[in-house]
C-alpha positions in Angstrom: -14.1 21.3 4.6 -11.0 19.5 5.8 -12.5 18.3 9.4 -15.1 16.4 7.4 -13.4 13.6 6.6 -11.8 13.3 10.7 -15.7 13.6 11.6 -17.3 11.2 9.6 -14.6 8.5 10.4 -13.1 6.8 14.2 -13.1 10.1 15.9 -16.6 11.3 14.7 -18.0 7.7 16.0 -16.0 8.6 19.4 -17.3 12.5 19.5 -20.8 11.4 18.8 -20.8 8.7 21.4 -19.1 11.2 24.0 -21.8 13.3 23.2 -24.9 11.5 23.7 -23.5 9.9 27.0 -22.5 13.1 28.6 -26.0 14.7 27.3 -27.8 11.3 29.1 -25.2 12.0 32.3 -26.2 15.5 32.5 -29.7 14.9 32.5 -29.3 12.4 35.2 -27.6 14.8 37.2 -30.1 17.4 36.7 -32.8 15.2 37.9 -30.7 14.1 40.8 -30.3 17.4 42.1 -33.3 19.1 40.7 -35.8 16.3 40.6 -39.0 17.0 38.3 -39.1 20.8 39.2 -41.4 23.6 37.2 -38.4 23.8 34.8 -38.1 19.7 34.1 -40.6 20.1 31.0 -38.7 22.9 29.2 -35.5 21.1 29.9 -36.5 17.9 29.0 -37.9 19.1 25.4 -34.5 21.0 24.9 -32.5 18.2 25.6 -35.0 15.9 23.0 -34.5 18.8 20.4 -31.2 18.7 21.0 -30.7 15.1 20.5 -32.4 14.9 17.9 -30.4 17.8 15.7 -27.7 16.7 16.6 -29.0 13.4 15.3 -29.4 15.2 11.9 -26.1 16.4 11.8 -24.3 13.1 11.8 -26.7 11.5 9.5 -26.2 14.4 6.7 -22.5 14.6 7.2 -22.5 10.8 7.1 -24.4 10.9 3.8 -21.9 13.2 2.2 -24.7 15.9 2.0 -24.4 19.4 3.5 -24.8 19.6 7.2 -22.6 22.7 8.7 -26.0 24.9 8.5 -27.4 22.3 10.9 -24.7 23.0 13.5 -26.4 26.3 14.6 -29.7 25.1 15.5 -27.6 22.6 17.7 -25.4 25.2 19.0 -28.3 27.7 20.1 -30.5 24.8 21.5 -27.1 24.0 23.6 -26.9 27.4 25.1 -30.1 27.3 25.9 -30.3 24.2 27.8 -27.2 25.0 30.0 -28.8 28.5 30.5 -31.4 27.2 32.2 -29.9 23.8 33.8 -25.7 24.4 34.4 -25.1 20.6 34.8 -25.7 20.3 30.6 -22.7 22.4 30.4 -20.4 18.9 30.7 -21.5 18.5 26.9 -19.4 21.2 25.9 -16.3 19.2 25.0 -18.3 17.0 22.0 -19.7 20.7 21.0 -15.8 22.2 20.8 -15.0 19.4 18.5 -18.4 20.0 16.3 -17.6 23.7 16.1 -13.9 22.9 14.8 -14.9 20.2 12.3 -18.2 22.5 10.8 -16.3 26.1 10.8 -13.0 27.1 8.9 -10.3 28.0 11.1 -11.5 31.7 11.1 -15.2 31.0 12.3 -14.3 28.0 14.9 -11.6 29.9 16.6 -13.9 32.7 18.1 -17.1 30.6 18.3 -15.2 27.7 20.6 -13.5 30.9 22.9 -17.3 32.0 23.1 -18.8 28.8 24.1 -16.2 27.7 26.3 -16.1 31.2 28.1 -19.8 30.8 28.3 -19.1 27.1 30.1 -16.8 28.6 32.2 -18.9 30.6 33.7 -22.1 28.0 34.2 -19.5 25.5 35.2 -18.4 27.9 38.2 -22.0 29.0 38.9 -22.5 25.6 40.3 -20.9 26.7 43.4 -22.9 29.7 43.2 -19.3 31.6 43.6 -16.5 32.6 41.3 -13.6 30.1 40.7 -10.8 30.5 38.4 -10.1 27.1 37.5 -13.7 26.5 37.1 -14.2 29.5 35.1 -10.5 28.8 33.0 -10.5 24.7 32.5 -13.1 25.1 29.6 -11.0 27.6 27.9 -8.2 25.6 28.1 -9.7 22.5 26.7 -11.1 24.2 24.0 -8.4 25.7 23.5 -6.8 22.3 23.5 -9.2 20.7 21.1 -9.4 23.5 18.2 -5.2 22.9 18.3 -5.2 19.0 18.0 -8.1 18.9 15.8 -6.5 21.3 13.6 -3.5 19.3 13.5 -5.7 16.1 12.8 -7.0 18.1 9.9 -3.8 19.4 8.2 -2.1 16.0 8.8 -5.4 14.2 6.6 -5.3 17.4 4.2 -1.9 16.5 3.4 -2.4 12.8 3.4 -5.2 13.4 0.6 -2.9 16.0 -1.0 -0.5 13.5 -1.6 -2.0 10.6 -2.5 -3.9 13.1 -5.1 0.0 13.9 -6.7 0.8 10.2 -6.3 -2.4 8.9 -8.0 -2.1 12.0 -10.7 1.8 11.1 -11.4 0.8 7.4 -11.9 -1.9 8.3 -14.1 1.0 10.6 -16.2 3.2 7.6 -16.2 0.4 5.3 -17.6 -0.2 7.9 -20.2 3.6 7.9 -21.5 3.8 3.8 -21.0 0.8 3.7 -23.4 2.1 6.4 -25.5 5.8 4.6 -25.6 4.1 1.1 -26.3 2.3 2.9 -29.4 5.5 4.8 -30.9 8.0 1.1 -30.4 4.6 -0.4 -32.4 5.2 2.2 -34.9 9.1 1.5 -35.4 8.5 -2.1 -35.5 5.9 -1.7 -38.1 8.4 0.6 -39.8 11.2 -2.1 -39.6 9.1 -4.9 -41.0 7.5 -3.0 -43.8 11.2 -2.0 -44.7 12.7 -5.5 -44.1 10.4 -7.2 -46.4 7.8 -5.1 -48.7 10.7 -2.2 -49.3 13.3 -5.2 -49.9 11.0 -7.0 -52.2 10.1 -3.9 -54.4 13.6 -2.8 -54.7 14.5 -6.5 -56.0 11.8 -6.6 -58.0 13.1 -2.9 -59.4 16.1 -4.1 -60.1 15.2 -7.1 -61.7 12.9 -5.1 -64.5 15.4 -2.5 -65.1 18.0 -5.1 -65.8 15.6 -7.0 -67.9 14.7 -3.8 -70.0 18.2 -2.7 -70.8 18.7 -6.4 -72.4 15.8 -6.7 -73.9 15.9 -7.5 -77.2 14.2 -4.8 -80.1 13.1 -1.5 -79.0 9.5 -2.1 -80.2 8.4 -5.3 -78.3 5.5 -5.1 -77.1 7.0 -7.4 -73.8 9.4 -4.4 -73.5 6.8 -1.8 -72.9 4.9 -3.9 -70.3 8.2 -4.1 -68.1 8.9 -0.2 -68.5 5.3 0.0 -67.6 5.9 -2.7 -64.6 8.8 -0.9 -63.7 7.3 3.1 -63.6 4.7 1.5 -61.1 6.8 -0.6 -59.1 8.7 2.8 -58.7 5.9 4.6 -57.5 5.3 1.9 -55.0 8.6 2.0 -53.5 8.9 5.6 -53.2 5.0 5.5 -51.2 6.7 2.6 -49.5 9.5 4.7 -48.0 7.2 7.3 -47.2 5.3 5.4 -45.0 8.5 4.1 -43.5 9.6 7.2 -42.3 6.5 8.5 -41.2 6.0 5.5 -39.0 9.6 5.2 -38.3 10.4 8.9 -37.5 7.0 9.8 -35.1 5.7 13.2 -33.8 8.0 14.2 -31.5 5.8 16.8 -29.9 5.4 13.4 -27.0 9.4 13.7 -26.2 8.8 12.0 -22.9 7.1 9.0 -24.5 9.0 9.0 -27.7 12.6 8.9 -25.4 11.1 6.0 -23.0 10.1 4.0 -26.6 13.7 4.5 -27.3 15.3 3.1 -24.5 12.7 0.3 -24.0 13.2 -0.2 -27.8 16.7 -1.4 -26.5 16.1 -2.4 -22.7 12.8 -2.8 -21.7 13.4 -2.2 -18.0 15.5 1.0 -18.5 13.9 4.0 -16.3 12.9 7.2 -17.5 11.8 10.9 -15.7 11.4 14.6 -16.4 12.4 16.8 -13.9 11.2 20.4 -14.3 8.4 22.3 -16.6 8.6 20.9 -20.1 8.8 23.4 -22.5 8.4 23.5 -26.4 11.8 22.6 -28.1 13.0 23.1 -31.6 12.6 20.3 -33.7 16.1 20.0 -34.6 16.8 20.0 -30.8 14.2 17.0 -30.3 15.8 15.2 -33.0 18.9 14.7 -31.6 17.7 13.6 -28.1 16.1 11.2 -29.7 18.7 10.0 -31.4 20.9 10.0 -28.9 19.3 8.1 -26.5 18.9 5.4 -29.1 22.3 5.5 -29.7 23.6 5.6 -26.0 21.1 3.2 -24.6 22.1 1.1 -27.6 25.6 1.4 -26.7 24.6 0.1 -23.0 23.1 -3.3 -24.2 25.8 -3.9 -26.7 28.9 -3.0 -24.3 28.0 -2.3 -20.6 26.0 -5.8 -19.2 24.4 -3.5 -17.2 21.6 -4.2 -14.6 20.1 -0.7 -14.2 19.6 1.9 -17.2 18.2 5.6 -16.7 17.4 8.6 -18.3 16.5 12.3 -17.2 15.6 14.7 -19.0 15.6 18.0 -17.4 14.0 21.3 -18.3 16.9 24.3 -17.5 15.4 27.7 -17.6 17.6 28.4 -21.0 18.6 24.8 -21.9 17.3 21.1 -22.6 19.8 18.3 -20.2 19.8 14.7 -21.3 21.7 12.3 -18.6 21.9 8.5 -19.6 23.4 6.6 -17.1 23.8 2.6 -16.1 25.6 0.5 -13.5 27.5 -1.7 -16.4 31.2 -2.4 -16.5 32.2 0.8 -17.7 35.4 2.1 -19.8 38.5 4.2 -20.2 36.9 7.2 -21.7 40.8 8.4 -22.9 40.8 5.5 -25.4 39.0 5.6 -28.8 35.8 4.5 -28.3 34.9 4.0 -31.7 32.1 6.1 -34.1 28.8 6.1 -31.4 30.6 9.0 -29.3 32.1 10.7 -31.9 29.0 11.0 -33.3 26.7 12.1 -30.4 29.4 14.8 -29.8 29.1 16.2 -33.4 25.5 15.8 -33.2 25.0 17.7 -29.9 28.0 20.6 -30.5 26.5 21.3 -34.3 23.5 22.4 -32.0 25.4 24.3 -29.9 25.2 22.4 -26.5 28.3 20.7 -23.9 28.8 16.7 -24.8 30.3 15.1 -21.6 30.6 11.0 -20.9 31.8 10.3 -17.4 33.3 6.2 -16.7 35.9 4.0 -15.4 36.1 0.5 -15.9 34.3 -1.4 -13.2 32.3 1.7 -11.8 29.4 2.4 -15.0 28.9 4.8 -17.4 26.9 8.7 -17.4 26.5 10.1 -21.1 25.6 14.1 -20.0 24.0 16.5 -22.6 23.3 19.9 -22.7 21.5 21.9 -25.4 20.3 25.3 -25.4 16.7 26.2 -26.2 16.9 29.6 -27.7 18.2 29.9 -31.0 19.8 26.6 -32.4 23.3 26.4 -34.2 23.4 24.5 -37.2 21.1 21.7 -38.6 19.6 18.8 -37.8 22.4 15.5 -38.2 
């Protein structure tokens, strides 16, 4: 329930503590004006009963185990007591916040009007005679109560709510960081296996395939070891590349991570979010994100000396939108501004989406794509 929480912490310490001293007040009342009469035994058992439930209930709700059934005893122990002695009914206030935090909204409502019309009415016979402020102050404050203690509880129900979206959201974050960390891994395994075992295979190709075509008599045996070298060193390469591109050219079922790999690839403190629903997106269409937002952000570190770098991508109900922006220097986007642009136009419009590139000099730079995600026009660039 959402009051557990508010009755377990501060406020259940001061409810509990208001309780037990107005229960110990009440008593001392009674005796005061009652003195050990034929109805002290009866009363003073009931109010030792009702300690001690009462005692149960904040030691099981402390616990974390399951104490509202243990609120009824207490309640029907209560009504007892102040049926026979009025001056008990004083405790009611500690039992209006009980019946709030142990009942949904739907239960407490009625059972506090009960009680406190039921106080009302042993408060006033005090005086042995009907009065209305008597009779209407326990409404009132239990009135009172159930509304503040409901807004206590929506206020910590939120609380938790969000610090459940924040903690989730982190733990979503954590999950694309690792999955971002594994795919730049990937390309940089890529990039060294092409830099230096692709390189040396090639060169070695090269080498034997020169060296065969001046070899000297088509018989040697020398001859027919290189062609021999040289079929396998071809093999080799071409399982070489292979593994290049698979390493190189990931999954790109994990957009999110694989665009945040991209621009880290390039900036490492470049930001990244999704706004909406993610959706499955053609694999032509994934490609050129990713592609562009290697190209773009690689633009940014080459051209813009920017401090900040971001990228959304956004989930329209018919369309995929790709936003890079930074804070860099910026440009005249009227001048010809070389190949990258041209290219991330073609790449985008082939698909059938809007290409846009918003900057001035001095005031940054915000490369805008839009590409539909029903049927796709053309190929993959």
């Amino acid at each position: 329930m959402q009051g557990n929480a508010a009755f377990r912490g501060p406020i259940g310490l001061a409810i509990h503590a208001s309780f037990y001293l107005l229960l110990a007040a009440s008593t001392a009342r009674y005796l005061t004006y009652h003195g050990v009469n034929g109805r002290w035994v009866i009363v003073a058992a009931l109010v030792l009963v009702l300690a001690a439930l009462y005692a149960v209930v904040v030691v099981l709700s402390r616990r974390g185990s399951v104490w509202q059934p243990w609120v009824w005893p207490v309640l029907t122990t209560w009504v007892a007591l102040v049926w026979l002695a009025p001056s008990f009914a004083w405790s009611a206030f500690p039992i209006f916040f009980l019946c709030t935090s142990a009942f949904p909204r739907r239960l407490a409502y009625p059972v506090v009007a009960a009680l406190a019309l039921f106080a009302g009415i042993e408060f006033s016979s005090f005086s042995g005679r009907t009065e209305w402020p008597v009779l209407l102050a326990p409404l009132c404050t239990g009135a009172l109560i159930v509304l503040a203690f409901g807004q206590v509880q929506r206020e910590s129900a939120e609380r938790e709510r969000l610090l459940g979206e924040l903690v989730e959201a982190k733990s979503r974050l954590a999950d694309t960081e690792r999955e971002a960390g594994a795919l730049a891994e990937r390309e940089r395994i890529a990039r060294e296996i092409h830099d230096t075992v692709t390189q040396g295979l090639t060169s070695a190709l090269l080498h034997l395939e020169a060296a065969d075509e001046l070899w000297d008599g088509p018989d040697s045996k020398a001859r027919s070891e290189v062609r021999i070298a040289t079929v396998s060193l071809r093999e080799n390469l071409g399982e070489t590349r292979d593994l290049v591109h698979y390493l190189g050219s990931p999954d790109l079922e994990a957009l999110d991570a694989a665009l945040l790999a991209a621009a880290r690839g390039y900036i490492p403190s470049a930001q990244f979010q999704v706004v909406g629903d993610p959706v499955p997106l053609p694999p032509d269409v994934r490609h050129a994100l990713l592609r562009i937002t290697q190209s773009a952000v690689s633009n940014v570190r080459r051209h813009a000396q920017a401090d900040t770098v971001g990228v959304t991508l956004t989930y329209l109900p018919d369309a995929v939108a790709l936003d890079i922006f930074d804070d860099g220097v910026g440009f005249d986007v009227n001048e010809d501004n070389g190949f990258g642009l041209r290219a991330m136009r073609q790449r985008v419009e082939a698909l059938g989406g809007t290409f846009g590139v918003e900057s001035a000099p001095g005031e940054g730079t915000v490369v805008a794509v839009q590409i539909p995600t029903g049927s796709t026009q053309g190929g993959q660039l």
